[in-house]
C-alpha positions in Angstrom: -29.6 7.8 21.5 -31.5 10.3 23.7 -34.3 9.9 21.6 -34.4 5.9 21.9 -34.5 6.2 25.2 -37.4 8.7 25.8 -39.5 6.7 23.5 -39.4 3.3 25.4 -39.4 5.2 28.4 -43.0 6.6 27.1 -44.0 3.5 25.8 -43.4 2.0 29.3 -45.1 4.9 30.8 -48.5 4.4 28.8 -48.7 0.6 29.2 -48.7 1.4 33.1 -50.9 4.5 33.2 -48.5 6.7 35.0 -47.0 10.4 34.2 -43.7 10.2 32.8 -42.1 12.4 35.8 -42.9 10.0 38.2 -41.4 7.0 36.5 -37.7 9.0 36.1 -37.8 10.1 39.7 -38.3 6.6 41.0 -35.9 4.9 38.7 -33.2 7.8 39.6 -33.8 7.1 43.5 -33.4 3.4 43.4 -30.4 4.1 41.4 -28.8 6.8 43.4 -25.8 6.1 45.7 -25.4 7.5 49.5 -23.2 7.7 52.3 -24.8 5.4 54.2 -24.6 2.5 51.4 -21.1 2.4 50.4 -20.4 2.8 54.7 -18.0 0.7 56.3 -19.9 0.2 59.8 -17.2 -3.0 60.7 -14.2 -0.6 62.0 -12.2 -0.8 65.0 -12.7 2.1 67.8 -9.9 1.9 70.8 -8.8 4.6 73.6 -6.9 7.6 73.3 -4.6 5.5 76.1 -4.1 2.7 74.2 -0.3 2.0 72.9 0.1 2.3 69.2 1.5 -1.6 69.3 -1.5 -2.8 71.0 -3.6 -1.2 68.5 -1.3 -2.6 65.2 -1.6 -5.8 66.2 -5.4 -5.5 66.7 -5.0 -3.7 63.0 -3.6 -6.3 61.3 -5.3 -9.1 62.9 -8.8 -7.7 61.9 -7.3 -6.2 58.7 -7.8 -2.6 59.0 -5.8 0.2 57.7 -6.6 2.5 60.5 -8.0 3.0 63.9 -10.6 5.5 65.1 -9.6 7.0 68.4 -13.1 7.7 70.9 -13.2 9.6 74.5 -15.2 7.3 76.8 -18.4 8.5 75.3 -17.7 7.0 72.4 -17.0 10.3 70.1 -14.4 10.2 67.4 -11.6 11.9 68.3 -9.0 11.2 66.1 -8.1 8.6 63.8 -4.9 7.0 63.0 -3.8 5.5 59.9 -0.9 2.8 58.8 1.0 6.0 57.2 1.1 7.5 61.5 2.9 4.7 62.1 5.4 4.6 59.6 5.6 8.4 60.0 5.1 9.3 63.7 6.7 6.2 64.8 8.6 3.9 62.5 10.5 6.6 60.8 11.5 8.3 63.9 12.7 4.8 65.7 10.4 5.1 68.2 9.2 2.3 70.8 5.2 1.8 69.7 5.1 -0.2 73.0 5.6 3.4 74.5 3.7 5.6 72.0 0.0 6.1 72.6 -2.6 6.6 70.0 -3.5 10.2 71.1 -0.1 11.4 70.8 -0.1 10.4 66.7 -3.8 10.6 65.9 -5.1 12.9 63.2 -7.4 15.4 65.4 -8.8 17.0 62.3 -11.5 14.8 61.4 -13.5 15.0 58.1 -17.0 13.6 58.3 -20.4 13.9 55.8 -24.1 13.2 56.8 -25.0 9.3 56.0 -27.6 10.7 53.6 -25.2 12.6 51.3 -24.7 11.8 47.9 -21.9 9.5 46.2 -21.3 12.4 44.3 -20.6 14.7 47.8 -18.5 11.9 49.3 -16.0 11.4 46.1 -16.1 15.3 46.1 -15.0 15.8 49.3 -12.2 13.2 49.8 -10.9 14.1 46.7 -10.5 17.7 47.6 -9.1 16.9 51.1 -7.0 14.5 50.0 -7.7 11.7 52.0 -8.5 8.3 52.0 -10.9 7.9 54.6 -14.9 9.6 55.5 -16.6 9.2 58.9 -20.0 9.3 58.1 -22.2 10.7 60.7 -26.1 10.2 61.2 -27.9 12.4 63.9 -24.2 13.2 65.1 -23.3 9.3 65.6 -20.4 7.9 63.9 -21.9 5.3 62.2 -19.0 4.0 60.0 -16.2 4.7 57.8 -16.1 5.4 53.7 -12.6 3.9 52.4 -11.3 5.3 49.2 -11.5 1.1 47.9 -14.8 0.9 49.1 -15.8 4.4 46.6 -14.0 2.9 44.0 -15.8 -1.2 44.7 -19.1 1.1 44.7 -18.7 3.1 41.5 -17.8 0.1 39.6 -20.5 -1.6 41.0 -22.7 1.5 39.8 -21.3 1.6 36.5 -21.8 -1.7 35.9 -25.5 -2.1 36.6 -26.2 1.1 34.7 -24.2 -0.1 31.6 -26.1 -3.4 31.6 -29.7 -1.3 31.4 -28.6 1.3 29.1 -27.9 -2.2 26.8 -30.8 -3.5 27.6 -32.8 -0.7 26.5 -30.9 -0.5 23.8 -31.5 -4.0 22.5 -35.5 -3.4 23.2 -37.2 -3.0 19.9 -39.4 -0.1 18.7 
């Protein structure tokens, strides 16, 4: 099979008069998966002041799983998730009226560069263990990678590769 492939690759190479290198690297760029194109950038951004039922209602009016919590300036702070509430708040019969997003946000935030790798991104929620990736460019939060938006992505990705690995395939010699 590796063979196959090499040989139309250098038969495609020859009949547009360039180095064999050069055609890989460009196909492997175009095909390459970052950050910043599997980034949410529609995500909702409140107060640190604002009351936990103020922001669940805004949650599941605009669909979102989670909040992230700025300071004024407009730096993440903290995020909170659906599983705060039920933890931090439901389970503990608390009024969410009366709760307030910095007292049950996650301070520990896990971000990546917007021009990492698919690969980095899958490696690092994995190995943290969490569902959601701020992704950062130039220090900006600039979105947010969803563990369903990784998985939409790589079935996106495997998907268009499998259909030009067949069509190589079905190229004749």
């Amino acid at each position: 099979m590796q063979h196959k492939l090499y040989f139309i690759e250098q038969r495609r190479v020859a009949s547009r008069n360039v180095e064999p290198g050069r055609i890989c690297r460009e196909a492997s760029d175009r095909m390459a998966l970052h950050a910043k194109d599997i980034v949410e950038k529609d995500f909702i951004s409140l107060s640190p002041e604002t009351s936990a039922l103020e922001a669940a209602k805004r949650m599941a009016r605009e669909g979102h799983g989670y909040v992230i919590v700025a300071n004024p300036g407009g730096d993440a702070i903290g995020i909170v998730t659906e599983w705060d509430f039920i933890a931090k708040i439901n389970s503990l019969a608390r009024d969410a009226g009366m709760v307030h997003l910095q007292e049950i946000m996650s301070r520990e935030l896990v971000s990546i560069d917007a021009g990492a790798g698919f690969d980095e991104v899958a490696q690092l929620m994995a190995s943290k263990g969490i569902r959601r990736l701020l992704v950062m460019d130039k220090g900006r939060l600039v979105g947010v990678v969803t563990a369903r938006r990784v998985i939409e992505k790589l079935n996106e990705y495997v998907t268009k590769i499998s259909t030009q690995i067949a069509r190589l395939q079905s190229l004749p010699f």
